[in-house]
N, C-alpha and C positions, 0 to 999 in steps of 0.2 A: 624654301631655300635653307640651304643645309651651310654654318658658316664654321672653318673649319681653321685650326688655333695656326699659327704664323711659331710657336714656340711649342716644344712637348719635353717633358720629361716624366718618365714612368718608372723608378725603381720597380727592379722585381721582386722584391719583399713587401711590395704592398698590398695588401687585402681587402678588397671594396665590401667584404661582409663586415670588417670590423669596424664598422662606423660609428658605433656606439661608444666606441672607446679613442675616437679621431675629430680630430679641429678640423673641421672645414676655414678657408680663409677664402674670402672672395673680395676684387677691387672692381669697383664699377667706375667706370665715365662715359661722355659723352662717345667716345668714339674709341674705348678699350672697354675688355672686359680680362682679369687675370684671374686666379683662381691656384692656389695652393693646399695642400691638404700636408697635416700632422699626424704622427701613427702614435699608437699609444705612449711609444717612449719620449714623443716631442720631434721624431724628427722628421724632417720634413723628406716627402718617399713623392709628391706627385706635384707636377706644375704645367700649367697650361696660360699661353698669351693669346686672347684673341684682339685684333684690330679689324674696326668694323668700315666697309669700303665707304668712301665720301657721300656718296649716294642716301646710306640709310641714316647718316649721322642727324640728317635734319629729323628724324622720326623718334617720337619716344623709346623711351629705351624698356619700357613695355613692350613693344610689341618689335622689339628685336633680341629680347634674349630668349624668348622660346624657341627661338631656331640654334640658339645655342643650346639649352638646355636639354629640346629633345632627341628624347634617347639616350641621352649622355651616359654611360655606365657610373661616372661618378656622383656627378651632378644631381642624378638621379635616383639614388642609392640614401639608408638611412634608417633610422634616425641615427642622430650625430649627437658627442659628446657635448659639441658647440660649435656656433658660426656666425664668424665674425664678419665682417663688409664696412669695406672701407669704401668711400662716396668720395669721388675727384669730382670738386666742383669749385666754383670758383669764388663763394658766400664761406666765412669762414671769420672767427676771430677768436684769442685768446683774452680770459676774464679771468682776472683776480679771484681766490677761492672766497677771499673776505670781503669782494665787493659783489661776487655773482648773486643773484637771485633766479629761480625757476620764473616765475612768474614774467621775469622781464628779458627774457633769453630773445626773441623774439624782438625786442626795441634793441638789442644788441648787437644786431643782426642788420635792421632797416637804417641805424646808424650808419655801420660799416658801408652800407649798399650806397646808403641817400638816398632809399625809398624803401617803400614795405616792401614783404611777402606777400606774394599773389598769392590767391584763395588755395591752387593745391603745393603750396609748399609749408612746411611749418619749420621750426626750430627745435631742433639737436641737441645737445650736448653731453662730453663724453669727459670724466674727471677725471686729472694726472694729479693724483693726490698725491705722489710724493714729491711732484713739484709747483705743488700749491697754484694751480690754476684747471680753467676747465678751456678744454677745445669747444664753441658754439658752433653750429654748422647747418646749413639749408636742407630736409630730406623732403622728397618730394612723394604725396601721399599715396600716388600709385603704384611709385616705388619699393615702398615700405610694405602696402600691400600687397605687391605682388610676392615678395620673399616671405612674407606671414602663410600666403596660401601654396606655396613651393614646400614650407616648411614647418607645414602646421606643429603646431605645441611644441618645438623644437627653439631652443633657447637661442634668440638672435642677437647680438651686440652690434648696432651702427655705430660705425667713429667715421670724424672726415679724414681724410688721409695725410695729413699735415699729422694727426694722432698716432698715427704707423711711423710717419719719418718722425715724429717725436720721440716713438718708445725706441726704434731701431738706432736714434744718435746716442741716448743713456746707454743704451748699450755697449757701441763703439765708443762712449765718451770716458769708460771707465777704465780700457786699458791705454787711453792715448797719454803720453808724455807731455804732450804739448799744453803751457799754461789757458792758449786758446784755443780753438779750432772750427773752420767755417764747413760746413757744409750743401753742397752745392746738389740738386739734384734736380735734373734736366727731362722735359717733355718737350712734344711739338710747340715753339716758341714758347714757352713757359720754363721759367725755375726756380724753385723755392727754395731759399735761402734760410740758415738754420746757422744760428752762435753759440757756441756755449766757449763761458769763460769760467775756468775755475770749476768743471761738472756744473754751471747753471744754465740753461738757457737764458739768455741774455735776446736774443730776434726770432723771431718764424715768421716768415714772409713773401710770398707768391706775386713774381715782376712777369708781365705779359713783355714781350720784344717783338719788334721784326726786322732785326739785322742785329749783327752781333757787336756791332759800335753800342746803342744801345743796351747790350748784354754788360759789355764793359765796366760801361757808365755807371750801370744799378748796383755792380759788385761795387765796383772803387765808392761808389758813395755809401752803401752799408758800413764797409771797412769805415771810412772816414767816421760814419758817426757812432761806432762804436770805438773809436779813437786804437783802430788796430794798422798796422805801417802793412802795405801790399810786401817791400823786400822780408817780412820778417811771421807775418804769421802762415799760418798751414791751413790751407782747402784741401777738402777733400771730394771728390766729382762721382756722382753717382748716376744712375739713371742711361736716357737715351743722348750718350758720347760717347767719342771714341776718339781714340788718337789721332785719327784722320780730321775730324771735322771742324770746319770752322771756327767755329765756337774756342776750341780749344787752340787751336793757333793759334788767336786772336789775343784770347785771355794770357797766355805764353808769355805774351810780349810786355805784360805788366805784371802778374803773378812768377814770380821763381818758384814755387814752391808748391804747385800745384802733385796731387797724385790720387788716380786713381782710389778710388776707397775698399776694401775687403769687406763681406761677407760680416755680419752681426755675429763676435762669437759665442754668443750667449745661444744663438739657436743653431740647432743639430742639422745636414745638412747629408743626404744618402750620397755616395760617390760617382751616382750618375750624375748630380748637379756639378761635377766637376769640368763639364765640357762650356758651362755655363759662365760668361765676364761677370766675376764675381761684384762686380759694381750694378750691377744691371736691375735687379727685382728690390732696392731697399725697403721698396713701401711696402712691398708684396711682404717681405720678411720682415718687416716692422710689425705687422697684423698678428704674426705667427708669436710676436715675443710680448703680445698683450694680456694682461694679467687679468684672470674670469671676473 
């Protein structure tokens, strides 16, 4: 079976011989897979969305991306400057730089959970040193080797993807006005919420829903405990919304201030992704603004 992307963009400046001198960016989950590629000057020339049908979601994700992968002219193409993979999962937490240890990345983790790691998962983690903490995160061992043997000796960087919307909000957080700013960024009942007060992050935090009361609920209680008023601070909504959906009428009716969010300006962007809702890929171009 041949699974074929829901999303395309191909600038025609881009050169799949020049790999050597291009970022690969790949976002993996349960039931997506995206993929961005950077040309030598940083900017991003190729993007692809696959969403994988209900059916294979229950199936490792082993033995569903080689039907992505083969043939793929880009995918398939290399070696690369670097490439980076970001991991949607739902094991995830932020550690103090001055309380992290390597050794106990793993208790930090079974914490979060309320139980261990099963035998093929281990522990992550990916350092936001200029904001004095590390993202810890779950990669799962066949995972990691399958992109080791896709990519042999080919320099790979796993971060969880809270790491993408991490570096993607410093980015937007450095021209914002606003003393605070929430950031909202929406999957299939999932949204990961994201504060920075003053350039800090202040929350990063991932609410499952199923109904948008619910949704509501989760936002107005962040706001509350970061002691921010709904009529008076700024959201910004990224991801899978749109002006039509629920979710957002909903939120409407208690948020004034809601708006769509633009494009990370730090990272280069060819003029084919113009046809693209610039709110739409932040984690994908989160990936793209992570530093080697």
């Amino acid at each position: 079976m041949t699974l074929a992307p829901t999303v395309t963009i191909h600038a025609n400046a881009f050169d799949p011989r020049q790999t050597d001198k291009s970022v690969l960016c790949l976002e993996v989950g349960r039931d997506r897979f995206q993929l961005l590629v950077q040309d030598k000057r940083g900017r991003a020339v190729y993007l692809e969305d696959y969403m994988f049908p209900s059916l294979l979601t229950e199936r490792p994700l082993t033995s569903i991306l080689p039907d992505v992968f083969r043939d793929h002219a880009v995918l398939s193409a290399g070696p690369w400057q670097e490439i980076r993979i970001g991991v949607n999962s739902p094991s995830f937490t932020l550690v103090p730089q001055q309380l992290y240890r390597k050794e106990y990345a793993s208790s930090y983790l079974a914490l979060m959970r309320g139980n261990a790691l099963p035998a093929h998962e281990f522990a992550q983690a990916y350092a936001h040193d200029a904001e004095g903490f590390f993202t810890v995160f779950n990669l799962e061992h066949p995972l990691a080797d399958y992109f080791s043997e896709v990519y042999p000796l080919q320099p790979l960087t796993f971060v969880h993807q809270t790491s993408a919307l991490i570096q993607a909000t410093v980015d937007l957080d450095r021209i914002s006005l606003a003393p605070s700013t929430v950031y909202l960024y929406f999957e299939d009942e999932f949204v990961t919420i994201l504060c920075r007060k003053s350039h800090q992050l202040c929350l990063c935090n991932r609410f499952g829903y199923k109904n948008v009361q619910d949704l509501a609920y989760y936002i107005l209680y962040v706001l509350n405990e970061q002691g921010l008023t709904p009529d008076t601070v700024s959201l910004s909504l990224y991801g899978a919304i749109t002006p039509f959906a629920e979710a957002y009428t909903e939120l409407s009716r208690f948020l004034p201030n809601l708006s769509f969010g633009q494009a990370p300006p730090g990272l280069s962007l060819a003029t084919e992704f113009d046809d693209l809702p610039a709110h739409r890929y932040l984690s994908l171009y989160g990936l793209g603004l992570l530093s080697e």
